[in-house]
N, C-alpha and C positions, 0 to 999 in steps of 0.2 A: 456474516450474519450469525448471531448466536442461535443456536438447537433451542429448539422447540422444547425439546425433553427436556434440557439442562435447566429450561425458564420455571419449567412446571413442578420437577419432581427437587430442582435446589432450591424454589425462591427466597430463603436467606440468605444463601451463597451470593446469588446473584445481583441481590438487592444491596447488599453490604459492598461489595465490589463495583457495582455500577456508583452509588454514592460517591465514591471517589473523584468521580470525575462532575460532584455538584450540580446533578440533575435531578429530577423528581423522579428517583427510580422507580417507586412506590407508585407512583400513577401508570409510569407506561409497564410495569409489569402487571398490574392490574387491566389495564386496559388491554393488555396484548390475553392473560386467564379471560377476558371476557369474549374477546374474539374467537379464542378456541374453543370457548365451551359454545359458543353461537354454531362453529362450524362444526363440533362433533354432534349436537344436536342434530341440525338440518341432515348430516351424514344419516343420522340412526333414523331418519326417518322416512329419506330418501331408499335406506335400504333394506327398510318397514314395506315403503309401497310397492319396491321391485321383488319381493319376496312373495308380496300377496299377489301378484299381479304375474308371477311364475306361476305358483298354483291355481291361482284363476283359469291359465289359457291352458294347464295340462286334464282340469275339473272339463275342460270346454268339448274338448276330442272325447272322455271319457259315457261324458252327457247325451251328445252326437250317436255314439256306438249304442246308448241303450234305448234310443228311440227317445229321449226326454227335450225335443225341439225346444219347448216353450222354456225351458230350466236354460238352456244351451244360450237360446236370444237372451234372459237376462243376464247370465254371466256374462255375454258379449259386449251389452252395455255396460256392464261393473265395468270391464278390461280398459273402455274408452275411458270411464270418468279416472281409474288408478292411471292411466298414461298422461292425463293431462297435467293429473297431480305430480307425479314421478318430474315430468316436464318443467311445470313451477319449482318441484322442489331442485331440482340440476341447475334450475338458475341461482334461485336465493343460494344454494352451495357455492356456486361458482362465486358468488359475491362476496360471499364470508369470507372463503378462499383466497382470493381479491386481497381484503380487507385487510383479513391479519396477516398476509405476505409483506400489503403497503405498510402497516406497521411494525414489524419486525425490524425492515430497514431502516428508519427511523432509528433502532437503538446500536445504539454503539457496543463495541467490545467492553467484554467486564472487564477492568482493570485487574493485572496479578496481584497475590497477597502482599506483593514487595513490592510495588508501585506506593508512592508517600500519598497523601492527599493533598492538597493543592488548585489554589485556581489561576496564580499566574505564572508565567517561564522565572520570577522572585521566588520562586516557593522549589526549583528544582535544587536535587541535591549535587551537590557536587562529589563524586565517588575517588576523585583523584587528580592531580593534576602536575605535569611532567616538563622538564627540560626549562631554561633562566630566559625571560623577559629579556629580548635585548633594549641595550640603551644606545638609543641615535640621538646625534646631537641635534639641537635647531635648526640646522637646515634640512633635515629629513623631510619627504616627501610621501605623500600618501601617493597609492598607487596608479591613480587615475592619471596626476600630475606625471608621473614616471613614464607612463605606457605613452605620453604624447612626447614629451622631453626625448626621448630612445627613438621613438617613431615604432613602436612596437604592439601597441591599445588604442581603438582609435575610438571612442565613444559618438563624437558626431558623426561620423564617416557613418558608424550604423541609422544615427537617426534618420541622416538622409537617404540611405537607401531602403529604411523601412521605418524607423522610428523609435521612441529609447528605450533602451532597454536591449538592447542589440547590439552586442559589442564586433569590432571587427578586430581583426589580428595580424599582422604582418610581419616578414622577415623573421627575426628572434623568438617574436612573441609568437608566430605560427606552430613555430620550430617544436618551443615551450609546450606549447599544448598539446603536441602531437607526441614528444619526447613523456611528459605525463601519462597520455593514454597509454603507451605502448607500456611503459614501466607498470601500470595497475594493472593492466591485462597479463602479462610475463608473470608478476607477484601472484594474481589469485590461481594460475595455469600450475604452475612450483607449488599452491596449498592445495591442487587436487579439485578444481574447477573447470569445469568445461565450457569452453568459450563460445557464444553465440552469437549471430546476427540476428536481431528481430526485425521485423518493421517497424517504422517509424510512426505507423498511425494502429488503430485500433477500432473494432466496431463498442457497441453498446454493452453488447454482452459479455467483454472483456472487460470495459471499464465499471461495469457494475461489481465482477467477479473479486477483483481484487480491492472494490471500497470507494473508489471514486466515483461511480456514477449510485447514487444521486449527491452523495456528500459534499464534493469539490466539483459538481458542475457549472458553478459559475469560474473557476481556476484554471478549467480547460480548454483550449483553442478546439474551435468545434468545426467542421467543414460539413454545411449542412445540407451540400447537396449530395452528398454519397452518407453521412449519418455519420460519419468516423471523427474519431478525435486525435489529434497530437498528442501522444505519449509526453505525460508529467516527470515520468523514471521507464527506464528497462525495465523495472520491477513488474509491468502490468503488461507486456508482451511475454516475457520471458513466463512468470509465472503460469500463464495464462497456455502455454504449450502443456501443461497437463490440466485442462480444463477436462472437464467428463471423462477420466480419465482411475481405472481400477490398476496399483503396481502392487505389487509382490513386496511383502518385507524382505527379502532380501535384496532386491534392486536398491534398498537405502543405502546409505543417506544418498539424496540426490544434489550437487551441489553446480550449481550453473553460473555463468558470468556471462556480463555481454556490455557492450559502451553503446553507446545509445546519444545523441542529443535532446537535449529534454526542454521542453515548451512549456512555461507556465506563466497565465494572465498575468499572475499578482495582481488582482484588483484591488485600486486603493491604496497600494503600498507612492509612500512620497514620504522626502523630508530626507537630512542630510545624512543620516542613518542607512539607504539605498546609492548613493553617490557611487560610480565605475562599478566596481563589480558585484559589491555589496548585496544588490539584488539585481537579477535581470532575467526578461522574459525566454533568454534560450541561453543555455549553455549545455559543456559537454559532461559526460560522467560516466563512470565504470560501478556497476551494480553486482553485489555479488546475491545470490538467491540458494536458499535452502530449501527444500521436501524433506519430514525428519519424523523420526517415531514420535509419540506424545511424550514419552515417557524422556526421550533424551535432550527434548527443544530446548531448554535453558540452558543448560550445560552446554549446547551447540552457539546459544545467546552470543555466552562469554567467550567462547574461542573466536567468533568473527568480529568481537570485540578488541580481540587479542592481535587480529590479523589487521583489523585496523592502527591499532596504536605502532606495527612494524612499520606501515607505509610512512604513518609522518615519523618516527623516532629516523626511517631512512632522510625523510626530507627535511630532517634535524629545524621540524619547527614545535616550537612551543606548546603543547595544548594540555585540554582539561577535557573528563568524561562526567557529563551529568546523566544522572537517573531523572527519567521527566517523570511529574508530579502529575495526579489523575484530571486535572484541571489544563494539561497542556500537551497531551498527548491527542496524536490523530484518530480519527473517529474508529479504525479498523484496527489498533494496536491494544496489545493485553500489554506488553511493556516495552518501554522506550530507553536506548540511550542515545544522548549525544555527544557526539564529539568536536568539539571549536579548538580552534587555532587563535593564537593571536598575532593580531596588525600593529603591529608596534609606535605606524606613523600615525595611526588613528588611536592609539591607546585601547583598543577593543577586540575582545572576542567575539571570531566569526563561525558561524556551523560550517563544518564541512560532510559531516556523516551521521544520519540515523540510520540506528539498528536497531531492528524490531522485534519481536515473537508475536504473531498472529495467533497464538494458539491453532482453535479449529474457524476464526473467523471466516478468513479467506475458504479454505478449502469446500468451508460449506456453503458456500454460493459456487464457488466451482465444480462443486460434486466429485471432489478427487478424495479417493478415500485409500488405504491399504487395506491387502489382503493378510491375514496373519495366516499360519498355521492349521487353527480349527477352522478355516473357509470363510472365517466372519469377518463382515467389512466394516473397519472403523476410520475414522476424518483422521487425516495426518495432518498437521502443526507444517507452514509456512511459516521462513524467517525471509528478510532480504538488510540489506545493510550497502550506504553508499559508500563506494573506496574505491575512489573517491570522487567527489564532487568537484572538478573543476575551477570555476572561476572565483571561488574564493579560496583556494591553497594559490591559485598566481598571486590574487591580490596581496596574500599571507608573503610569498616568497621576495615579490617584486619590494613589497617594502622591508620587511626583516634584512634581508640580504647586500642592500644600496649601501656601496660604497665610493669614496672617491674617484676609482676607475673602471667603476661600473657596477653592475648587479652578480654576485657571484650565486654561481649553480652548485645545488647540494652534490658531495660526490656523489653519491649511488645515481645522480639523475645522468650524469655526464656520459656515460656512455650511450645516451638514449637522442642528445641535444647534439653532439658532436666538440661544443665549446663549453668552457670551463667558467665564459664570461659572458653578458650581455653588455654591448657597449655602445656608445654613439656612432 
């Protein structure tokens, strides 16, 4: 949630930057100055009546002590009519309160000065893009077809035990996935990450904390008789461990990792673009998470940017890094990159990893702030970044790699899988 202060005392900072992302900034920053100036009124007046209404009942005892009964009984009546008032007015506070809280969340992160403007994922830039296209001949296989061909992907096997979007995994391809996790967890553990377990579910207050609840709650698996939701990323457990939470500038940076399975609706996604791995409602992933001074979050941006491009340049596949455009970035992000792989059999790049800079969004619905030096507490900048995303680096590997006797495994992956090969 963006600062209150930053809305009031930059409103062309903010306005200029929310633009970006093709909304009526102009209105909800207007509408949110309206909100506040309602709530600092009712405040000033609310503590107009409790000021009079202090002096009222100290006049009361003083009135009593000089024998002035009759003065004493109307002040007593004064005291009743300022409580009822003080009363009304703690309501209508409360509402305002209310009010511009509901609409704060409503507005999205200001986009960074370096974010492009843009309204579709057409309009992102492309920052770079690394390692040769391979070329398969005609009889290549996309990866769906592969993972049944091997016996290693099983996509109906999921829907009948739950339904699509649920892939199942067996022998090689278990192996695959578990040989993945272990190499992204070891990789971010070597850049100075501390590796966690979270839970797998979440109450409200977490999911609101880091931007999901109210944004993407139709996205989330909701289980609605304990109120908790299935984690969309690590990112919203793990973060969420310094929720209300004051650290020391010198405990930074804080740098955390953890793999997680991740659950998401996808409502509405169909069409041959989602086909095997493409999109599905659970897959696995390794998250890496940052707590960082204001001052260094960019510069922290690009190294986990960096630490990304190690994992795939190890799993020698193809990609590109886009800067997303303010028109396609998620509601809690000041700036976005991505990073896609390409599927050779499909002709198409797939996402495998955002990485983000929150700025102070997140922190400031968390209440996590740093301690500097002079004792003063200021909002520390969250990053998180996937490294990576699962089932589209198999989908990425399974078909890149198909060859005549089989699917071959990147080295650096092999001493994780045990074989050098996937075969029939």
């Amino acid at each position: 949630m963006l600062e209150l202060t930053y809305l009031r005392e930059h409103r062309e900072d903010a306005e200029q930057r929310l633009a970006k992302r093709n909304i009526d900034a102009a209105g909800l920053l207007d509408t949110a100055r309206q909100l506040d100036d309602l709530r600092r009124n009712t405040q000033t007046d609310l503590d107009a009546r409790l000021a009079e209404l202090n002096l009222l009942s100290r006049a009361i005892g003083d009135l009593m002590k000089s024998g002035k009964k009759d003065e004493a009984e109307a002040a007593r009546a004064k005291t009743a009519e300022l409580k009822a008032s003080a009363a009304n007015l703690k309501e209508q506070l409360d509402a305002a309160e209310k009010a511009l809280h509901d609409h704060l969340c409503t507005i999205p992160n200001a986009p960074s000065s370096k974010v492009p403007s843009g309204r579709t994922p057409e309009e992102n830039v492309t920052v770079m893009q690394h390692g040769a296209i391979p070329e398969l001949g005609p009889s290549a296989k996309p990866h769906w077809e592969i993972g049944e061909e091997y016996g290693i992907l099983h996509m109906d096997l999921g829907v009948k035990v739950t339904g699509a979007g649920f892939p199942v995994y067996s022998g090689q391809g278990a192996k695959l996935q578990r040989a993945l996790i272990a190499f992204f967890l070891d990789k971010a553990s070597e850049a100075g990450y501390r590796e966690f377990i979270p839970p797998h579910m979440v109450n409200a207050e977490s999911a609101f904390a880091t931007g999901q609840l109210p944004d993407k709650e139709g996205q989330m698996y909701h289980a609605t008789a304990d109120g908790l939701y299935l984690i969309p990323t690590a990112e919203v457990p793990i973060t969420n461990l310094y929720r209300d939470s004051i650290v020391e500038a010198d405990q930074l940076p804080i740098k955390m990792v953890g793999y997680t399975p991740c659950f998401r609706r996808e409502a509405g996604s169909y069409g041959a673009h989602v086909r095997g791995l493409n999109r599905v409602h659970q897959f696995d992933k390794v998250e890496i998470v940052r707590i960082e001074k204001p001052e260094n979050s960019y510069a922290v941006l690009e190294e986990m940017v960096e630490h990304v491009k190690g994992l795939l340049n190890d799993l020698e596949l193809p990609y590109r890094q886009l800067l997303l455009c303010g028109g396609d970035m998620g509601f809690s992000s000041a700036m976005t990159y991505d990073m896609e792989v390409y599927a050779a059999a499909q002709g198409r790049w797939l996402e495998v990893s955002s990485i983000s800079n929150f700025e102070t969004f997140q922190s400031n619905r968390l209440k996590l702030r740093i301690k500097g030096d002079d004792k003063k507490n200021r909002l520390a900048h969250t990053l998180n970044g996937s490294a990576l995303a699962l089932a589209r680096i198999v989908a990425a590997l399974l078909e890149n790699n198909q060859t005549q006797e089989g699917i071959r495994i990147p080295k650096a992956l092999q001493p994780y899988t045990g074989f050098t090969m996937i075969v029939k």
